[in-house]
C-alpha positions as CSV (number, residue, x, y, z in Angstrom):
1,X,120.4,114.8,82.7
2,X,118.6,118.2,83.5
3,X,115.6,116.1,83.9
4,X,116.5,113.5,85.4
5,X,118.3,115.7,88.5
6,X,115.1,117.7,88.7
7,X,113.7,114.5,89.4
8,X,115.9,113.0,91.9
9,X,115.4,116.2,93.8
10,X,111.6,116.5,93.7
11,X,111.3,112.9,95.1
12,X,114.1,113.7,97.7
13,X,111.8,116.5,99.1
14,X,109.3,114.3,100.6
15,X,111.7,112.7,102.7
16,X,111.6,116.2,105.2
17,X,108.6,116.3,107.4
18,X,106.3,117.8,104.8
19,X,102.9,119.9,104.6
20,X,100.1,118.4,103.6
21,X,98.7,118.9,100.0
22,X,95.4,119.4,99.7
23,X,93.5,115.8,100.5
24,X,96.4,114.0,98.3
25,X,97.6,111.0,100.4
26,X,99.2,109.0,97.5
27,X,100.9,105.6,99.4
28,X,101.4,103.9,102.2
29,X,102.2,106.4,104.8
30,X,101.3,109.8,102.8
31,X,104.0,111.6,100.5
32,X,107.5,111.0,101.5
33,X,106.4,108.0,103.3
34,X,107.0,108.8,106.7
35,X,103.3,109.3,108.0
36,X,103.3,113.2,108.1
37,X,100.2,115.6,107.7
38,X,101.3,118.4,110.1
39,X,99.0,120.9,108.8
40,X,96.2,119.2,108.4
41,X,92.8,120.8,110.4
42,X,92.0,117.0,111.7
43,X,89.6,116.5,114.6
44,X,90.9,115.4,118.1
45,X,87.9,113.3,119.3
46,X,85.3,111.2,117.8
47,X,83.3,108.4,118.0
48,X,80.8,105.9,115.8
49,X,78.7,108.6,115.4
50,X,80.4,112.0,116.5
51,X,82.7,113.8,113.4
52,X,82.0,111.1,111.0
53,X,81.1,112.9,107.7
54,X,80.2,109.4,105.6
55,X,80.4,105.6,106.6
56,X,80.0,103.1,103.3
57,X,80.1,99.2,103.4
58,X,82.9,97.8,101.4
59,X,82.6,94.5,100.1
60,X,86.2,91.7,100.1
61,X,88.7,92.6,102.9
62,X,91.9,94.3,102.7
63,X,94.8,95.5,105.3
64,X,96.3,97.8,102.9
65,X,95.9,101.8,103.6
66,X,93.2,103.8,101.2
67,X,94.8,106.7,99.4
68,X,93.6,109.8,98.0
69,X,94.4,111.8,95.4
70,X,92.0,114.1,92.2
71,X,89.0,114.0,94.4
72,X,89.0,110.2,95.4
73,X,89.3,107.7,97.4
74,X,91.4,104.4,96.1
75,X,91.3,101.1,97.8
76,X,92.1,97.3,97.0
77,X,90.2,94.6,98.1
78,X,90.3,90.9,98.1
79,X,86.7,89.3,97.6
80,X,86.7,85.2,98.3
81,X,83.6,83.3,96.6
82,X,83.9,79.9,97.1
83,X,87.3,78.6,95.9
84,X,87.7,82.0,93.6
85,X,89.6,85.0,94.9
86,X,88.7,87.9,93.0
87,X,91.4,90.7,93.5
88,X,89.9,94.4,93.0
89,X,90.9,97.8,92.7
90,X,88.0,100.6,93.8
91,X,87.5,103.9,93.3
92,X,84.9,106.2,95.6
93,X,84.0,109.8,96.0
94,X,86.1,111.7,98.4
95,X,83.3,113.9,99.2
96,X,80.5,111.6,100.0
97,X,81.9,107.9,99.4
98,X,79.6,107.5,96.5
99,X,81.5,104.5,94.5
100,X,83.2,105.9,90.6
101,X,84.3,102.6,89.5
102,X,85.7,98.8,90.7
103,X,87.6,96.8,88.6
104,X,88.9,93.2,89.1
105,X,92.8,93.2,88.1
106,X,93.3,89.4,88.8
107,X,91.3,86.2,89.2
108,X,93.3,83.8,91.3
109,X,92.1,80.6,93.3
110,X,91.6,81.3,96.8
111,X,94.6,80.3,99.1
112,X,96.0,79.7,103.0
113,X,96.0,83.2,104.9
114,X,97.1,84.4,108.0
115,X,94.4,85.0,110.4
116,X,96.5,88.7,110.4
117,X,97.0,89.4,107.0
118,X,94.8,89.3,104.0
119,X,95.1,89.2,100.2
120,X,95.2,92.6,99.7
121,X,97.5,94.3,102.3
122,X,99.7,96.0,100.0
123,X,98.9,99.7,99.4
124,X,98.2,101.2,96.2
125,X,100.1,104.4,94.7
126,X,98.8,107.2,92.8
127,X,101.1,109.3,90.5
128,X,100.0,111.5,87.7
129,X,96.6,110.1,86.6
130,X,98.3,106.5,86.7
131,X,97.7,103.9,90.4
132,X,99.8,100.9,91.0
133,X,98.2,98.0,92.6
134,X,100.8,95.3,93.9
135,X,99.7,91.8,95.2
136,X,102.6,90.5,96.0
137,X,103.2,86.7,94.5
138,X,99.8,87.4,92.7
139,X,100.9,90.2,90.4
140,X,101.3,93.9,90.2
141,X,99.3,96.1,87.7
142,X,98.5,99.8,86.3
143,X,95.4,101.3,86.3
144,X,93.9,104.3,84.8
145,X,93.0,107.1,88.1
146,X,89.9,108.3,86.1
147,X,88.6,104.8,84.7
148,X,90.0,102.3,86.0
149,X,91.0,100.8,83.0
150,X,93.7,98.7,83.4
151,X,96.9,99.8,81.7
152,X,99.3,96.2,82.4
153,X,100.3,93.9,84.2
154,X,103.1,91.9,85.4
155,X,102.4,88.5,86.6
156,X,105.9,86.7,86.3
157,X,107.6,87.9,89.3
158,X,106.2,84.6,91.6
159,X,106.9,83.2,94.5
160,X,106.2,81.0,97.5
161,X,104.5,83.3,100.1
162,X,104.1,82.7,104.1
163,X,101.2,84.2,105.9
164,X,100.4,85.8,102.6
165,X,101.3,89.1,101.2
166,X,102.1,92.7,102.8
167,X,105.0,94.9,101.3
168,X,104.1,97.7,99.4
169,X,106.0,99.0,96.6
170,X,108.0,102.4,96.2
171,X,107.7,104.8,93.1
172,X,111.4,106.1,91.9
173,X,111.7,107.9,88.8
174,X,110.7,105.3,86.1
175,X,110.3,102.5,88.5
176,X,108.7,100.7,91.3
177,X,110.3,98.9,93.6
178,X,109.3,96.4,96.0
179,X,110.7,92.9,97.7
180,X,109.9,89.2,97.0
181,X,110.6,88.0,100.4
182,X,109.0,84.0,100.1
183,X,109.6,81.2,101.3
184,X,112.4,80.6,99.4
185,X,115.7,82.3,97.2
186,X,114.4,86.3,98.1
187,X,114.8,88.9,95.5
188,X,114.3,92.6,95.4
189,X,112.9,94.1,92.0
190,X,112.4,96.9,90.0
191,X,109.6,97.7,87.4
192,X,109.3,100.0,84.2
193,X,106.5,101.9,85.9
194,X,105.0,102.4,82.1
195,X,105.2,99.1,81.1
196,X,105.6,96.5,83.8
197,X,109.2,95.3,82.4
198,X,111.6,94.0,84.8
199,X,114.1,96.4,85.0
200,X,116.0,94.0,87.6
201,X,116.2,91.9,90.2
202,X,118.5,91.2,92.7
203,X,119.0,88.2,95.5
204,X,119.1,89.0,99.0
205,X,121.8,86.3,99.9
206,X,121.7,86.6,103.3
207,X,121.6,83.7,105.4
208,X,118.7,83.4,107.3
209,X,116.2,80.1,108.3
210,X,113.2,82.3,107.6
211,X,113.4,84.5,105.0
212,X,110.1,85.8,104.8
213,X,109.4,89.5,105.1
214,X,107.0,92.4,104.2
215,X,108.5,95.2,104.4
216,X,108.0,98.6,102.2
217,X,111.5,100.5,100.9
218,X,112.3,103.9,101.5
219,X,114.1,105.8,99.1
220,X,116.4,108.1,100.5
221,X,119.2,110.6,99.1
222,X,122.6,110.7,100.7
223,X,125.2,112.6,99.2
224,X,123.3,113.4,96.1
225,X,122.8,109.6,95.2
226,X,119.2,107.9,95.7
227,X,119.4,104.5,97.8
228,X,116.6,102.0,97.6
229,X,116.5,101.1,101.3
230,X,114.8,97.5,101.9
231,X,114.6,96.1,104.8
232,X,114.2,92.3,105.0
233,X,114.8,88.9,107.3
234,X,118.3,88.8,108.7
235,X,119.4,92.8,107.4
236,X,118.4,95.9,106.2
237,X,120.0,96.7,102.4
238,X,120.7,99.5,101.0
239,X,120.2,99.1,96.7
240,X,120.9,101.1,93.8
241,X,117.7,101.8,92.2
242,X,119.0,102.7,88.9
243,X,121.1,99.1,88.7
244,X,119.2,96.9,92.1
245,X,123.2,96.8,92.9
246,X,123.7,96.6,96.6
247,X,125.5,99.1,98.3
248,X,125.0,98.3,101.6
249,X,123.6,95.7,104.4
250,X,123.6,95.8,108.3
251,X,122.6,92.2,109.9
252,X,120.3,92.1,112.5
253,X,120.7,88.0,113.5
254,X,118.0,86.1,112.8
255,X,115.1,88.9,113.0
256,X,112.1,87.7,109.9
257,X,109.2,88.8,109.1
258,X,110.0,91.9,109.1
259,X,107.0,94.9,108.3
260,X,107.6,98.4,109.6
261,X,108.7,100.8,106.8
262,X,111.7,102.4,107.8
263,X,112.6,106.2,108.4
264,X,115.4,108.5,107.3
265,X,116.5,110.8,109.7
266,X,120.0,113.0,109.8
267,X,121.7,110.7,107.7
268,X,120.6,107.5,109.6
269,X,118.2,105.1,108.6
270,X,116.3,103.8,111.5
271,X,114.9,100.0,110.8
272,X,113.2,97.6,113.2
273,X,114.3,94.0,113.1
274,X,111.7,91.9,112.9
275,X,109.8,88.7,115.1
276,X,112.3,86.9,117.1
277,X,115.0,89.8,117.3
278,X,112.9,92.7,117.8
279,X,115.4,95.3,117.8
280,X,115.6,99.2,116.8
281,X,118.3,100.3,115.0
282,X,119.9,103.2,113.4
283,X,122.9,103.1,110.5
284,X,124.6,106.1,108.8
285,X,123.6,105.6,105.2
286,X,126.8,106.4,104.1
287,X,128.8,103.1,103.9
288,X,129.4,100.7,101.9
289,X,129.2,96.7,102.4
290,X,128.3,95.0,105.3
291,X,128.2,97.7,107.6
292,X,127.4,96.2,110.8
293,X,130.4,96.7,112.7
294,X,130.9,100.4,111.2
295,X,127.6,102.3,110.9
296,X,125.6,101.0,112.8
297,X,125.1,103.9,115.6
298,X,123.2,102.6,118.5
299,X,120.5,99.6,119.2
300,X,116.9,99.6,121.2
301,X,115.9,96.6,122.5
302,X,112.7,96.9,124.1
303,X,108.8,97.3,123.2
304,X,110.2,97.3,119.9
305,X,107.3,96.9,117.3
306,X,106.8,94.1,114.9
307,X,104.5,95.6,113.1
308,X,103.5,99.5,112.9
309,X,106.1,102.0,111.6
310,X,108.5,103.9,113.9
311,X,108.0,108.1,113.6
312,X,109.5,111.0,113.9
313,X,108.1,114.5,114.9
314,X,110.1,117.8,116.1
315,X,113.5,115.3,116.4
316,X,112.0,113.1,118.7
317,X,111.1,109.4,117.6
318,X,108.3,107.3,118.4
319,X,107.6,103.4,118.5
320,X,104.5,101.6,119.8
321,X,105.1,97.7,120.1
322,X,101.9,95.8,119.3
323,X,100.9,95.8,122.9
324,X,100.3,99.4,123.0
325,X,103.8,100.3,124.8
326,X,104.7,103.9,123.2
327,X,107.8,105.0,123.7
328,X,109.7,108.5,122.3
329,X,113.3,108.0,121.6
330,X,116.3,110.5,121.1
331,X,116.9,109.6,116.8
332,X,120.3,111.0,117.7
333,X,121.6,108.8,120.9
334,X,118.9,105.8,121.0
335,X,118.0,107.6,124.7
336,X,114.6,106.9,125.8
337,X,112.4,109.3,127.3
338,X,109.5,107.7,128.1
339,X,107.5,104.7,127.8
340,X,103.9,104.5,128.6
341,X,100.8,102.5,127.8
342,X,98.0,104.1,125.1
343,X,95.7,102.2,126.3
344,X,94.6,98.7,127.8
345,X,93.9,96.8,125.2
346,X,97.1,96.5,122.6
347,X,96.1,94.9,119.3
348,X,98.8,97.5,117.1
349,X,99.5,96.8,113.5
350,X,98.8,100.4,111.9
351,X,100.9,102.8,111.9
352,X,100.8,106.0,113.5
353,X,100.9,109.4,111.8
354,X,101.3,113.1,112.9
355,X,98.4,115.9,111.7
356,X,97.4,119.0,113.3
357,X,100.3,118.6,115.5
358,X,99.4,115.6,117.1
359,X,100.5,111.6,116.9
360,X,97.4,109.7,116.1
361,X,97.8,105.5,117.2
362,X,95.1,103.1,116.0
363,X,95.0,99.7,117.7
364,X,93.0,96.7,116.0
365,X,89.7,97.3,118.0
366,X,89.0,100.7,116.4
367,X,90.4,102.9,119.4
368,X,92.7,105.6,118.5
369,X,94.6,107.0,120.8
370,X,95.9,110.6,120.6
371,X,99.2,112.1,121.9
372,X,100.9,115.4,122.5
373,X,104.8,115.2,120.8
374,X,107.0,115.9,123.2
375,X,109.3,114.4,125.7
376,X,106.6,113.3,128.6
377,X,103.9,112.0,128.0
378,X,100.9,113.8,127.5
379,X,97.4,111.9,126.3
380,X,95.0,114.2,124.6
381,X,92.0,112.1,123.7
382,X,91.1,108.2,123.1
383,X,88.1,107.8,120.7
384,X,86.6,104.6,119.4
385,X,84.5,103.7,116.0
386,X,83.1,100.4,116.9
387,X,84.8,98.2,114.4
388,X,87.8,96.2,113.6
389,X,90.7,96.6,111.1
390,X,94.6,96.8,110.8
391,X,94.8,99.4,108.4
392,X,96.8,102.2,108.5
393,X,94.9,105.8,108.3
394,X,95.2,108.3,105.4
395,X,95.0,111.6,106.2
396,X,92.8,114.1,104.1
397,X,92.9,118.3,104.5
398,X,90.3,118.4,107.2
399,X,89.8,114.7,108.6
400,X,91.0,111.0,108.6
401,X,90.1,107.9,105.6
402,X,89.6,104.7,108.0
403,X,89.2,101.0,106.7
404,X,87.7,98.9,108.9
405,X,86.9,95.2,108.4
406,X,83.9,95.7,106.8
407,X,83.4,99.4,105.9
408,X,85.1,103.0,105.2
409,X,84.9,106.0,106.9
410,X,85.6,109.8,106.4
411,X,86.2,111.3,109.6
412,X,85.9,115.3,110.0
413,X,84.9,118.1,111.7
């Protein structure tokens, strides 16, 4: 039991705007999850030539975020050949790109996919010598840091995708956790991290006409209890993790395809809703049942995003729809301070993250656009790298990792 509460509270810790470890960058979003590197020493400007350290070609394409962790870089790629789809984990050299290792985890035939998605937009995870690579309806596997040897695999949990994959999974205790949003019958589930077991799985039931989603959970503490918080098409749920018994759900209409990872913030989880009901909201986490006439504390309704994560720095949050709208919200009223354009070309799907005290926002055309917290608006810089890609950044000590479309990048001063 000792254990087991030591735990709980170590993962719990991350959930705090955190300091940066020393170029570790283990999921999507960083350590905790909620796109924080405060004290990292990260340039402010560059360009396709100007504070990039190293710039490799990478072979396959892939939305998912790289992650770092014991010296490397890892990424997952999806390499089409004709009617094959070869599905890839890599491993490269944090100080100069040089490649380690690449491994193919599963052969599948190549498939329909959405002209903004890919077969590998899932991030990786990294946890004590041991990665998880997730492909949604394709499988999810464990792999060796140092070899890339593959440790399992767990291949049973299918389903009938739309638009492809996208939702990464979340580590907690012994397990990983991610959504099967489909097509069809949605499910969230649980795997032994050591094995690839199902521990459990658990129907959404909410009805929706599309039930398609690709969200990441959050796992959160509230009142010394963890909650898996998954967000999907029609609500946000709050599960067990230990069981995959639902605790809670707040409906949000008919909002689907639903990606931002949501936040925890003062006891409120703060979700977006989705394509068609593209709404910000925040619930107290501390209900039970359907919660949407209860907890459900206030509602923003517009330049909500439908794709890049919501942030918060220094109590004030931040949303940039995919046009490039940014707006900073008060997390405790839902009062907007500002909204203003980053730039004029929109194109969002990353999302943004705070390091050396400053938001960084990365639009689909390679400009990054970076901002001052605070309650005006205040633009400090707008750099460009020349190339396209709609992954998310990873932050290192001293620097950014960037996938591009065809190629990745270590930016420092």
């Amino acid at each position: 039991m000792i254990a087991r509460l030591l735990c709980l509270t170590t993962t719990f810790l991350f959930l705090s705007p955190i300091q940066l470890k020393a170029d570790f960058w283990p999921e999507f979003r960083g350590a905790g999850g909620q796109g924080h590197a405060g004290n990292a020493n990260v340039p402010l400007r560059w360009s396709e030539t100007r504070n990039v350290r190293w710039k490799i070609p990478v072979a396959g394409k892939a939305w998912s975020s790289p992650i770092v962790a014991d010296g490397k870089i890892f990424i997952s790629t999806a390499v089409v050949e004709g009617d094959r789809l070869s599905l890839q984990a890599r491993a490269y050299a944090l100080a100069d790109g040089a490649p380690i290792w690449e491994r193919e985890v599963f052969e599948k035939a190549d498939e329909y996919m959405h002209k903004k998605n890919s077969h590998a937009s899932p991030t990786p995870l990294y946890e004590n010598g041991k990665l998880y690579y997730h492909f949604g309806h394709h499988g999810t596997a464990s792999l060796d840091a140092a070899s890339g040897n593959i440790l399992w695999t767990q291949t049973s949990l299918t389903y009938k995708p739309v638009h492809g994959t996208g939702g990464s999974p979340a580590i907690w205790e012994d397990r990983l956790i991610f959504s099967c949003d489909g097509a069809e019958s949605p499910v969230v589930a649980a795997l032994d991290k050591s094995t690839g077991e199902i521990l459990w799985k658990t129907p959404r039931k909410v009805e929706i006409s599309r039930p398609f989603s690709f969200a990441t959970p959050l796992v959160i503490e509230v009142k010394g209890n963890a909650q898996a918080i998954v967000p999907g098409s029609g609500a946000v749920i709050s599960y067990d993790p230990e069981s995959g018994r639902e605790i809670w759900r707040a409906r949000y209409g008919e909002g689907f395809s639903v990606v931002p990872r949501p936040l925890y913030h003062e006891g409120k989880v703060i979700v977006c809703s989705g394509f068609m009901v593209a709404n910000l909201i925040a619930i107290r986490a501390d209900g039970s049942g359907d919660v949407t006439d209860t907890h459900v504390e206030w509602t923003v309704e517009k330049q909500i995003p439908r794709e890049s994560s919501p942030i918060i720095v220094e109590d004030l949050l931040y949303i940039n729809d995919d046009k490039g709208i940014l707006s900073c919200i008060d997390p405790a009223t839902g009062e907007n301070f500002y909204r203003e354009r980053l730039d004029g070309r929109g194109g969002y799907s990353s999302s943004p993250v705070y390091a050396g005290g400053h938001l960084y926002f990365h639009n689909g055309e390679g400009v990054t656009t970076v901002v001052k917290p605070g309650k005006s608006f205040e633009k400090i810089a707008e750099n460009e790298i020349g190339e396209f890609g709609l992954s998310s950044f990873a932050v290192v000590s001293d620097g950014f990792i960037i996938r591009t479309e065809e190629s990745l990048l270590r930016l420092g001063k």
